[in-house]
C-alpha positions as CSV (number, residue, x, y, z in Angstrom):
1,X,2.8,-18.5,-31.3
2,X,1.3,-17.1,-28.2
3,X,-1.8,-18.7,-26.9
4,X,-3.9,-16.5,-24.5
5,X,-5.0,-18.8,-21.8
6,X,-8.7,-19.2,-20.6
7,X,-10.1,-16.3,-18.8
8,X,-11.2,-17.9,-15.5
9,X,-7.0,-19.3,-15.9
10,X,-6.2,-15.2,-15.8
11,X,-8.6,-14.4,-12.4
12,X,-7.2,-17.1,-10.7
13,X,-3.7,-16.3,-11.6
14,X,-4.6,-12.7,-10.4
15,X,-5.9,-14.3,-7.7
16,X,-2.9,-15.9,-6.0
17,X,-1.2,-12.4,-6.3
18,X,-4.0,-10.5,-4.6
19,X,-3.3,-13.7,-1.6
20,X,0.3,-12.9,-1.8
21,X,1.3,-16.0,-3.4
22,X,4.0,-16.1,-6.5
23,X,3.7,-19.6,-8.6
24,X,4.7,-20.0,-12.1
25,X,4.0,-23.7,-12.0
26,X,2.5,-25.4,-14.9
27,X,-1.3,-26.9,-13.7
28,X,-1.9,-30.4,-14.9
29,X,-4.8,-32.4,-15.0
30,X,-4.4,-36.1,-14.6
31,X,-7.3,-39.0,-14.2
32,X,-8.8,-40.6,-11.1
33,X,-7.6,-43.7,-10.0
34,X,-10.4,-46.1,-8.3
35,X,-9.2,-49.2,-6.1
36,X,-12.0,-51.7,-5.6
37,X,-11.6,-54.5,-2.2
38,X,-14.6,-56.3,-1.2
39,X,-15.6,-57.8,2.0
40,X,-17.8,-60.6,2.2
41,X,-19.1,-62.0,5.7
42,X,-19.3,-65.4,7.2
43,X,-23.4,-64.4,6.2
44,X,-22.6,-64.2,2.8
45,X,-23.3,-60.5,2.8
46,X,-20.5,-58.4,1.2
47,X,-19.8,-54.7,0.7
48,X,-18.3,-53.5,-2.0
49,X,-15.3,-50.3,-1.6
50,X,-14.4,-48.3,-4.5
51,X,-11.3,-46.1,-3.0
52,X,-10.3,-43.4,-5.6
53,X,-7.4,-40.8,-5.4
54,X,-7.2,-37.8,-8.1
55,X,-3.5,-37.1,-7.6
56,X,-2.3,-33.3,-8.3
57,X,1.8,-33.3,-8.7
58,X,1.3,-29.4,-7.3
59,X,-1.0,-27.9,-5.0
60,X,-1.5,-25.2,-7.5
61,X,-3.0,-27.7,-9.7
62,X,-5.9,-28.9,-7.0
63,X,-6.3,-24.9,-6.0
64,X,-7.6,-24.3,-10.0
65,X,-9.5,-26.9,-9.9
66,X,-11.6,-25.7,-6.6
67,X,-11.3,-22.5,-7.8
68,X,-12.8,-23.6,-11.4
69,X,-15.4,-26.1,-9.6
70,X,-16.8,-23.1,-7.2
71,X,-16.2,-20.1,-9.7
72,X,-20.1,-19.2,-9.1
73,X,-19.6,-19.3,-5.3
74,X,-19.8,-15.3,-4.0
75,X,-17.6,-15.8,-1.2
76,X,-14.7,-17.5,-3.8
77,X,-11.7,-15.3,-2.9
78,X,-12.2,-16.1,0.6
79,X,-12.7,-20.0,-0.2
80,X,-9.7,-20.1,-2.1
81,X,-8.0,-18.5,0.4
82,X,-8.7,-20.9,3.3
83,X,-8.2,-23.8,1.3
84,X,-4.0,-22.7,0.0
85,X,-4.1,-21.9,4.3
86,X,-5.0,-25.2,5.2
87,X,-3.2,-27.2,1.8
88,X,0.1,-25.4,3.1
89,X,0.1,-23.9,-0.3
90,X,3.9,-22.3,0.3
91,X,5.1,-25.7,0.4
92,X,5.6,-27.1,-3.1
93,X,4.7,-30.7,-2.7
94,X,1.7,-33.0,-4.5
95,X,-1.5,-33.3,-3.3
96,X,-4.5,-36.4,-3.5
97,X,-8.0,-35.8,-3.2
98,X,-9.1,-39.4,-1.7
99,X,-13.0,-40.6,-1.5
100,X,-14.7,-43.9,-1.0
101,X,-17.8,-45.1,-2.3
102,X,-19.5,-48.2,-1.1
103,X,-21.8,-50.8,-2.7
104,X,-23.6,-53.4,-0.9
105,X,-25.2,-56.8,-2.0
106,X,-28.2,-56.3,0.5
107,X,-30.3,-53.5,2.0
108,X,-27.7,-51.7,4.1
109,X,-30.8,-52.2,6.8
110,X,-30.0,-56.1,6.8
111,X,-26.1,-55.6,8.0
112,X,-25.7,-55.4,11.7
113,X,-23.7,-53.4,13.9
114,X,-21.3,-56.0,14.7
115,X,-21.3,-56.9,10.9
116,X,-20.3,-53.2,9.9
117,X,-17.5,-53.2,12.5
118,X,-15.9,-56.0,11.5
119,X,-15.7,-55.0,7.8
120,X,-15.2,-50.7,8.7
121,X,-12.0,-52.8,10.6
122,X,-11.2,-54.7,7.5
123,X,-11.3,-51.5,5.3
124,X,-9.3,-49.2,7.3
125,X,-6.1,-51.3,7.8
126,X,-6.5,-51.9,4.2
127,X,-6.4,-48.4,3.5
128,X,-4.2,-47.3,5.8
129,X,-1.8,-50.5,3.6
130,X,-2.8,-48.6,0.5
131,X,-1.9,-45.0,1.8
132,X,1.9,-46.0,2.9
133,X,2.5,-48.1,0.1
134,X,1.5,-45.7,-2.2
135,X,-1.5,-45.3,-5.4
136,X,-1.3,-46.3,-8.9
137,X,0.3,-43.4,-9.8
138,X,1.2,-41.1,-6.2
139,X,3.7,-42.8,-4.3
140,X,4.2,-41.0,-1.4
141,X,7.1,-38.4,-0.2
142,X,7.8,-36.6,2.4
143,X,5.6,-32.9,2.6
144,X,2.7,-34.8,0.4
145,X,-0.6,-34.2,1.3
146,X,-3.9,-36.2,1.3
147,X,-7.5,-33.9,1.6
148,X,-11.1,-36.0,1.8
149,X,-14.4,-34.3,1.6
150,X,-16.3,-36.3,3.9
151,X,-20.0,-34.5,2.8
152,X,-22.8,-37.6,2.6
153,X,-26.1,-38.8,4.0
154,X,-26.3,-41.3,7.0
155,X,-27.3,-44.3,6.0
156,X,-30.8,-45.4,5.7
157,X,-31.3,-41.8,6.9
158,X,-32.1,-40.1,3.3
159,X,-31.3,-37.1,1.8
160,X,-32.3,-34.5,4.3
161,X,-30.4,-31.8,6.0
162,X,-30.2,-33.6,9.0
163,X,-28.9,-37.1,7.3
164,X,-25.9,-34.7,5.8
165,X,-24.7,-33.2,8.9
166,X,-25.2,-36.6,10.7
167,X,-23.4,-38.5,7.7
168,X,-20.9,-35.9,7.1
169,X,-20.2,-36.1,11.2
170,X,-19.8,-39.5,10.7
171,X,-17.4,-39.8,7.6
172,X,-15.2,-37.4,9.3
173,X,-14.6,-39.6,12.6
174,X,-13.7,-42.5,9.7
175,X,-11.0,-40.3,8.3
176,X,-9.4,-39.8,11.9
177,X,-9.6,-43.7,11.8
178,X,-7.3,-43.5,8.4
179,X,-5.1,-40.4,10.0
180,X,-6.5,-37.5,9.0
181,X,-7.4,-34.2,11.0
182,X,-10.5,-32.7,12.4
183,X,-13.7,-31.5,9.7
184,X,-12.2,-28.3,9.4
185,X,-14.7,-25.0,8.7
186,X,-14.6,-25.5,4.4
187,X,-15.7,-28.7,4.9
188,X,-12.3,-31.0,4.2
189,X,-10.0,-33.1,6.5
190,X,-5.9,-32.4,5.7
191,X,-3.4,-34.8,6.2
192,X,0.3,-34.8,5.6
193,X,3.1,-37.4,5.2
194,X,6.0,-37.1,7.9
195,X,9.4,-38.0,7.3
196,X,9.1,-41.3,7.7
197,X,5.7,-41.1,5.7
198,X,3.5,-42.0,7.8
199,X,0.1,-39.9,7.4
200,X,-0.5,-37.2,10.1
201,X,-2.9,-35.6,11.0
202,X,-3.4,-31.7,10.6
């Protein structure tokens, strides 16, 4: 029995043609998978990192979900169309969308500068362990791709536009730390596993 798929499923498929891309792959939808390390000072002051990953096994998969996420959006075509550029969408390898969230046992106010060095040091060669020796479920291969939306507020710094740009600024010099590439202009940072998988930067 024939099941007609969803209608936004149809656009986007019409979509990809209009870009001048042919894919017949299948899109799947698989579940987050969240990492937690904690850091704890000399002080007894800890943070708390919760490193997630939502693996896509094709790029076509990740592209319906942006395109699904931002249907609303009137400049969509053109979004969809930067984002297959800078994904290397002709390349038929997976894709992980990585993100961080961080948790602290005191006002973020009471941690020094030193303090926050010592454990942003502690956190990235821990990530940069967890990205060559692979997630839960995405062990990586060669042509895989990693994509982090670094959007956020600067700490202490609230909610306005200036402690987004600021914080946003900021998250995207960490993911150069982890081996990404420049905040490019739809607001994500590409990186790409070499040969010898290690993570470089695009």
């Amino acid at each position: 029995m024939f099941i007609k798929p969803p209608q936004k499923r149809l656009e986007f498929e019409k979509l990809l043609r209009e870009l001048g891309y042919k894919d017949r792959s299948p899109i799947y939808f698989e579940e987050k998978v969240t990492k937690q390390i904690n850091y704890v000072l000399p002080s007894g002051k800890a943070m708390g990192f919760y490193n997630t990953i939502v693996p896509y096994y094709n790029k076509k998969s990740y592209l319906y979900t942006e395109f699904y996420q931002n249907y609303h959006e009137p400049n969509l075509k053109d979004l969809i169309k930067s984002l297959a550029e800078n994904i290397l969408f002709s390349e038929k390898t997976r894709i992980g969308e990585v993100y961080w969230k961080v948790v602290y046992t005191n006002n973020p106010t009471e941690f020094t500068l030193e303090e926050r060095r010592a454990i942003f040091q502690y956190f990235v060669k821990d990530v940069k362990k967890w990205f060559t020796n692979g997630f839960v479920k995405f062990e990586p291969r060669e042509g895989d791709m990693l994509v982090s939306n670094p959007y956020g507020p600067k700490i202490n710094k609230g909610f306005t536009n200036y402690s987004m740009d600021e914080g946003t600024k900021q998250r995207a010099l960490w993911n150069k730390r982890l081996g990404f590439g420049d905040l490019k202009t739809d607001g994500f940072c590409y990186a790409r596993y070499d040969q010898n998988l290690k993570l470089r930067p695009l």
